[in-house]
C-alpha positions in Angstrom: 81.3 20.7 -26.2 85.0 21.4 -25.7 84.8 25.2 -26.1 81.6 24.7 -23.5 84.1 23.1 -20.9 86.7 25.4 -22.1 84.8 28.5 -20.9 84.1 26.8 -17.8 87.4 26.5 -17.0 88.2 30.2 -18.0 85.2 30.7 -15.2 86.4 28.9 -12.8 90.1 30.8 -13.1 88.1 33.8 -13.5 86.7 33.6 -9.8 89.6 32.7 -8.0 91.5 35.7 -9.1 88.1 37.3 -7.9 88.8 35.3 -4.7 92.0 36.1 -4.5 92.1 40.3 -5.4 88.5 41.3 -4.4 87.7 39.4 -1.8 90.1 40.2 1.0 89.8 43.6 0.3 86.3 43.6 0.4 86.7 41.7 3.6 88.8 44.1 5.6 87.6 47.0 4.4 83.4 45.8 5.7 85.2 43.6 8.6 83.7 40.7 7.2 83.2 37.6 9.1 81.0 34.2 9.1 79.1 32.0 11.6 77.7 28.6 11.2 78.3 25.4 8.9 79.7 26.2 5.7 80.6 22.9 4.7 78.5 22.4 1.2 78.3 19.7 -1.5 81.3 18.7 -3.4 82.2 19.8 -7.1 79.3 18.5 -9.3 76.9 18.2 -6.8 74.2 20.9 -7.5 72.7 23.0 -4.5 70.7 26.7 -3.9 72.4 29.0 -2.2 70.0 31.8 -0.9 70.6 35.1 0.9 69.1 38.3 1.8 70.0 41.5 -0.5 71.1 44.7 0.1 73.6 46.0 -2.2 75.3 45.1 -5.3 78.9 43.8 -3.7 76.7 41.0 -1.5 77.6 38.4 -4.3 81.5 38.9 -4.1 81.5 39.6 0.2 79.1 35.9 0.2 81.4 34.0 -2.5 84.9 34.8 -0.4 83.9 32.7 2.5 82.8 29.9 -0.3 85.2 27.1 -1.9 82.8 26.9 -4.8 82.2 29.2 -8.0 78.3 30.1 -7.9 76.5 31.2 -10.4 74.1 34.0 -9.8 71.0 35.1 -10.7 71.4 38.7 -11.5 68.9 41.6 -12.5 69.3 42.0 -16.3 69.8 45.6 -15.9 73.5 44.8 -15.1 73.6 43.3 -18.6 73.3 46.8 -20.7 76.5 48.4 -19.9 79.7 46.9 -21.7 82.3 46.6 -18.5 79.6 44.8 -16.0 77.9 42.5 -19.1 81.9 41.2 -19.7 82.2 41.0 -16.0 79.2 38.7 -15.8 79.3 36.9 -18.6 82.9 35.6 -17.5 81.1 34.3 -14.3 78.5 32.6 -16.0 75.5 35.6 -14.4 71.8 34.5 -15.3 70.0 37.6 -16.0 66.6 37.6 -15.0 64.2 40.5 -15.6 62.8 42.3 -12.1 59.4 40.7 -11.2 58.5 39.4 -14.5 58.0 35.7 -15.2 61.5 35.0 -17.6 61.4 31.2 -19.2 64.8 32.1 -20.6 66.2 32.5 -17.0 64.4 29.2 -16.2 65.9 27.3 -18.7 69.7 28.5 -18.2 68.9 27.5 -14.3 68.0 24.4 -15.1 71.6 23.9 -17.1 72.9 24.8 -14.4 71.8 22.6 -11.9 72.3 19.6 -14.1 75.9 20.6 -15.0 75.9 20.4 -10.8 76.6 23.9 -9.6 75.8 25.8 -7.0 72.7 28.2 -7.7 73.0 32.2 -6.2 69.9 33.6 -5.9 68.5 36.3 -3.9 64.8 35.6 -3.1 63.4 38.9 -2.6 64.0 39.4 -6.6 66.0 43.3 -5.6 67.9 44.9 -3.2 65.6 46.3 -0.2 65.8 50.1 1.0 65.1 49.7 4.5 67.3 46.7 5.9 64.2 44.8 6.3 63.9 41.7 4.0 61.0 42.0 1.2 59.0 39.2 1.0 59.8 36.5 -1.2 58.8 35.5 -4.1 56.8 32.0 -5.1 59.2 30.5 -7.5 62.0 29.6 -5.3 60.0 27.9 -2.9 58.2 25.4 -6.0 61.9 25.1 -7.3 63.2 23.9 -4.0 60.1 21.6 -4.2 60.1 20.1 -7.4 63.9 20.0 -7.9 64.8 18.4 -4.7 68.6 19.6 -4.5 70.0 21.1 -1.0 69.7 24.5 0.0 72.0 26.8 1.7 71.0 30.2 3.5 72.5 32.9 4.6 71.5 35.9 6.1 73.6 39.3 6.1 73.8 41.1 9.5 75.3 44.7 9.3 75.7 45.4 4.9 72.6 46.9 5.1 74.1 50.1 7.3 77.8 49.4 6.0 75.6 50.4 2.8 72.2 51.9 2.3 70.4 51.4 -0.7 69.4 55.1 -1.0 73.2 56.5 -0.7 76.3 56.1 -2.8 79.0 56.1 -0.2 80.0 53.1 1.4 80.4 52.7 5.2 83.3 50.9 7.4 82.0 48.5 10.5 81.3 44.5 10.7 79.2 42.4 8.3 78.2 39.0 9.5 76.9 35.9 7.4 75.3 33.3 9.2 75.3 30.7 7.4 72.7 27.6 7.9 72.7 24.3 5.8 68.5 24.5 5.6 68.0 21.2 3.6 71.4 19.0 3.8 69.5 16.3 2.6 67.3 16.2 -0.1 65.2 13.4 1.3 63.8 16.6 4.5 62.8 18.5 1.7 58.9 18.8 2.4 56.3 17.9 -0.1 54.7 21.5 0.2 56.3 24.8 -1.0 54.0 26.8 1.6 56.0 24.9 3.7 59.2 25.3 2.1 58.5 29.0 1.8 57.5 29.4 5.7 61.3 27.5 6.5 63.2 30.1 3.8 61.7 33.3 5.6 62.1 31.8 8.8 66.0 31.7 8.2 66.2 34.8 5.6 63.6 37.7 7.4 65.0 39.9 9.0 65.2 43.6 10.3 68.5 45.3 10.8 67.8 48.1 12.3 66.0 46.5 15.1 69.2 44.1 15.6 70.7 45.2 19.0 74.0 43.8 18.3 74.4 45.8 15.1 73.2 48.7 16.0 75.3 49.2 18.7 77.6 49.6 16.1 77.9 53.1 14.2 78.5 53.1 10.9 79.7 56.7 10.2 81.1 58.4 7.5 81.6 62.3 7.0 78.5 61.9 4.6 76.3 59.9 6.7 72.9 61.5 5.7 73.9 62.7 2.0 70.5 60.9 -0.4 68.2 60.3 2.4 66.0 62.3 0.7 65.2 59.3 -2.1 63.9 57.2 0.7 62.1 59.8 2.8 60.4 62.1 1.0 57.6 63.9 3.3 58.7 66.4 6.5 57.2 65.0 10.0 56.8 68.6 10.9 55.4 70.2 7.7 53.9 67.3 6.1 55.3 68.3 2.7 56.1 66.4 -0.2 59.9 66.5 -2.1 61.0 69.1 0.5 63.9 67.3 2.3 67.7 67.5 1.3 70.5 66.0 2.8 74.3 67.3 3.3 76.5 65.8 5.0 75.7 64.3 8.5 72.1 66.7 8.1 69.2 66.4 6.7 66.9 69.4 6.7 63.5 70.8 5.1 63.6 73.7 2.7 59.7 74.4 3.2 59.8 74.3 7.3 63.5 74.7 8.5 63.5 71.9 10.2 67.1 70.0 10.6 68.5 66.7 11.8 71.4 64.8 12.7 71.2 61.4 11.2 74.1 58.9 13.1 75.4 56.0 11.3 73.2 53.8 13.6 70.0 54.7 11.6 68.9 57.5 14.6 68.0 60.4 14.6 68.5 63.8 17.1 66.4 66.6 16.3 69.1 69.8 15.7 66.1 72.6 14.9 61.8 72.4 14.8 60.3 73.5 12.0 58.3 76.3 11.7 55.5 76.3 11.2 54.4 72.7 12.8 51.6 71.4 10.7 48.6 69.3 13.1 49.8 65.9 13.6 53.7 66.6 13.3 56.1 64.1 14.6 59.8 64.0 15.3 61.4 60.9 14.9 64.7 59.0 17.1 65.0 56.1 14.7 65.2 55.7 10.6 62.7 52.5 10.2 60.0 54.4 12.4 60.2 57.7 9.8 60.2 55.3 6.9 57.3 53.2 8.1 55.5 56.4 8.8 56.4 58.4 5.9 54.8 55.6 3.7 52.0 55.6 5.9 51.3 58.9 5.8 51.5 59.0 2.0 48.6 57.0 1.5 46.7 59.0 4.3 47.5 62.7 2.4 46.4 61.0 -0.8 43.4 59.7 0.4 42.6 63.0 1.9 42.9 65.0 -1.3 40.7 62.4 -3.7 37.8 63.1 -1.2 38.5 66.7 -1.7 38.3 65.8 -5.3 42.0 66.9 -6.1 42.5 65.4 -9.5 46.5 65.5 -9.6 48.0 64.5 -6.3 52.1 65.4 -7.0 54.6 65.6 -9.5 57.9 65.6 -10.6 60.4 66.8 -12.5 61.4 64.2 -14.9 63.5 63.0 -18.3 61.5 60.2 -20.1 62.7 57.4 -22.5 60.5 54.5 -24.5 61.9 51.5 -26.3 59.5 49.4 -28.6 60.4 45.9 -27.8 59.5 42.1 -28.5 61.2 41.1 -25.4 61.5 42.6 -22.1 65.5 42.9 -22.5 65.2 43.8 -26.4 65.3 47.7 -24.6 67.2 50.2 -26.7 65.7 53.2 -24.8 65.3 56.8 -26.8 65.2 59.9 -25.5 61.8 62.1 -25.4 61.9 64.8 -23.9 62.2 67.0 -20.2 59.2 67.7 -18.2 56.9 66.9 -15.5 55.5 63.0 -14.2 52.1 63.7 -12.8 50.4 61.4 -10.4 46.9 61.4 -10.5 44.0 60.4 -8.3 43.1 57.5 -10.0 46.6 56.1 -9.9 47.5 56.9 -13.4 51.2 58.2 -14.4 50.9 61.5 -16.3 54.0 62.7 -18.4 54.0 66.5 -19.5 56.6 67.6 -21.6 57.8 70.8 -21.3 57.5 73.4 -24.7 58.0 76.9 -25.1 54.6 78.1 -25.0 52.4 74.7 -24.1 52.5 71.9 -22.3 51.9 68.8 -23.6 50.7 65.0 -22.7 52.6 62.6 -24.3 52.1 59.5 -21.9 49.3 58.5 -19.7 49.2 55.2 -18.3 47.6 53.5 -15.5 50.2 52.3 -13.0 47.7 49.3 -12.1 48.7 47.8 -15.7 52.3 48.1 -15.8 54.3 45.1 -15.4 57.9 44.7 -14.6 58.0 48.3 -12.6 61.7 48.8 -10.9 64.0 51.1 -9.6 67.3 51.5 -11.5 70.4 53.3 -9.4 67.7 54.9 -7.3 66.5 57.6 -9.6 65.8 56.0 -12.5 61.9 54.4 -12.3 61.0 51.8 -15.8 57.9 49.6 -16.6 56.5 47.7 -19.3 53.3 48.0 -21.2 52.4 45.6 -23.9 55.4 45.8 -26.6 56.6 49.3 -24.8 59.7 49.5 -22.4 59.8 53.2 -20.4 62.0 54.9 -18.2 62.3 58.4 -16.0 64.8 59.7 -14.6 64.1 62.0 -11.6 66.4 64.8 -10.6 67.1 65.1 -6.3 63.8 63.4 -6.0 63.8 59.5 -5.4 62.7 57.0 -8.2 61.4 54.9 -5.2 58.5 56.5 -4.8 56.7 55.9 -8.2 57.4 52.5 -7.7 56.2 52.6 -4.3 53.0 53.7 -5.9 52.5 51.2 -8.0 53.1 48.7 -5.9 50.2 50.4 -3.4 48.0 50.8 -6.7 48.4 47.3 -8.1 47.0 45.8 -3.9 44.2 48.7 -3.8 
């Protein structure tokens, strides 16, 4: 009991100095400011504090405006590597496995809440790619419900273009947090999590790029456009696959010639047409329209070559790892080999390894039965099967997509 409360307290000086040395920083550089009621419960009072995601410095920007340590729920994949496990495990992190039920994260949470903190979570379960909030998952909403313990929200205006999920490279404007005290008192919490769940979104959904007032703003950086390519991945004038590359404020097709300016406001202005213009080509002024179409037009190409009775739709140069494991974080990942991932027609995840003479098959699985599939620093794609972990690692081409496709293949 004394070494529990001891830790505590090393937590609790832990944050400060975060508070202190990371926070301003982190502050000025993002011009960092906050709207609305941030008064919340006082120390030992338990309460959720929810908030749209978009990158991984969102907990540290949302805890300098706060007077209160949180505790977050954080994607066990920040857990393998020695310098970020330390980090987190000085804050008191929850790791929770990406979109698979974790009774382990459950039952720290719970702690937690009776020990009276506050509760960080971020709803949508990862960080979204298009500044547009995913939708949320179930659990919070029957949490919120059977728990009865206020909730907080906040919603992030502008960290989505200070920093894009598909880039490395940060960029300098103004980040907003509005914050909203949803349920003050535990008494107006409502009886039904539909309900509940209808009130979150209506607070935490939200499109950035169709904001006016950030927008306006431009975002730049000599290396606006470098890794678009992970997020779009088909040419509107060619209608290829895997044929883009970005460098520097440009982003350009290999197959057509085509070329773009991208701005830091998430347009575009069309610098050269490619040649030649397949039927149906389109040139696009805004980011979120190419995004919404090149996902779109995925599906359509795919659907077009299964009538034509094409067998293997695309692939990808890849590196694969496997880990036998008991539990989904028991992962100790070996190495198997360099070759290609091959999606087929029937929504099946083919894995090639390359040999000097032959090819060979050494995974075949059906994306529909995968659980757990996520995107790990944007070119890195894993899954579980029963008492299998697996990873790939793609090379200029965006991790994104496979999980895309699995998300299409487990709704079809």
């Amino acid at each position: 009991m004394a070494s529990s409360k001891l830790s505590f307290l090393w937590r609790d000086l832990f944050w400060w100095l975060i508070k202190i040395f990371v926070g301003p920083p982190l502050r000025w550089f993002f011009h960092g400011q906050s709207t609305g009621k941030k008064h919340f419960p006082p120390a030992g009072k338990p309460a959720f504090l929810l908030a749209n995601h978009t990158h991984f410095l969102d907990p540290f920007m949302i805890a300098d405006f706060i007077p209160r340590p949180i505790r977050y729920v954080v994607s066990d994949e920040y857990f393998r590597y020695s310098i970020t496990r330390t980090l987190l495990n000085w804050l008191k992190g929850i790791p929770k496995t990406k979109d698979v039920p974790d009774s382990v994260t459950m039952r720290r949470l719970l702690e937690a809440i009776k020990r009276g903190e506050i509760i960080g979570i971020f709803p949508e379960g990862r960080r979204n790619w298009d500044g547009e909030t995913i939708p949320l998952e179930e659990t919070i909403p029957r949490l919120v419900q059977k728990l009865k313990i206020p909730v907080i929200c906040v919603r992030q205006r502008g960290s989505y273009l200070s920093w894009p999920r598909w880039t490395n490279i940060p960029r300098r404007n103004r980040i907003i947090f509005d914050f909203r005290y949803l349920f003050e008192n535990p008494e107006d919490i409502p009886s039904d999590p539909v309900q509940i769940k209808q009130m979150i979104e209506a607070e935490l959904l939200y499109s950035e790029l169709e904001d006016e007032k950030v927008t306006k703003h431009n975002f730049d950086h000599p290396r606006v456009a470098e890794c678009l390519e992970l997020r779009l991945w088909i040419c509107p004038h060619c209608r290829e696959f895997f044929v883009l590359h970005s460098a520097r404020r440009m982003l350009g097709c290999k197959h057509c010639g085509a070329q773009w300016e991208f701005r830091g406001n998430g347009t575009f202005k069309l610098k050269k047409t490619g040649d030649p213009l397949a039927k149906g080509a389109r040139d696009f002024k805004k980011y979120i329209d190419w995004a919404h179409w090149n996902d779109k037009e995925t599906v359509r190409i795919f659907d077009r070559l299964k009538k034509k009775g094409v067998k293997e739709l695309v692939g990808a140069p890849a590196r694969m790892w496997s880990a036998s494991t008991e539990t989904l974080r028991d992962r100790h990942y070996r190495y198997k080999g360099r070759g290609v991932a091959v999606l087929t027609s029937d929504f099946r995840l083919k894995f090639r390894r390359f040999r000097t003479r032959r090819s060979k098959v050494i995974l075949d699985v059906s994306l529909r039965e995968t659980t757990g599939a996520n995107v790990v620093w944007n070119h890195k794609f894993e899954f579980y099967m029963p008492g299998m972990a697996y990873r790939f690692t793609f090379f200029g081409q965006s991790a994104y997509f496979w999980h895309f496709m699995t998300k299409y293949a487990k709704e079809h």
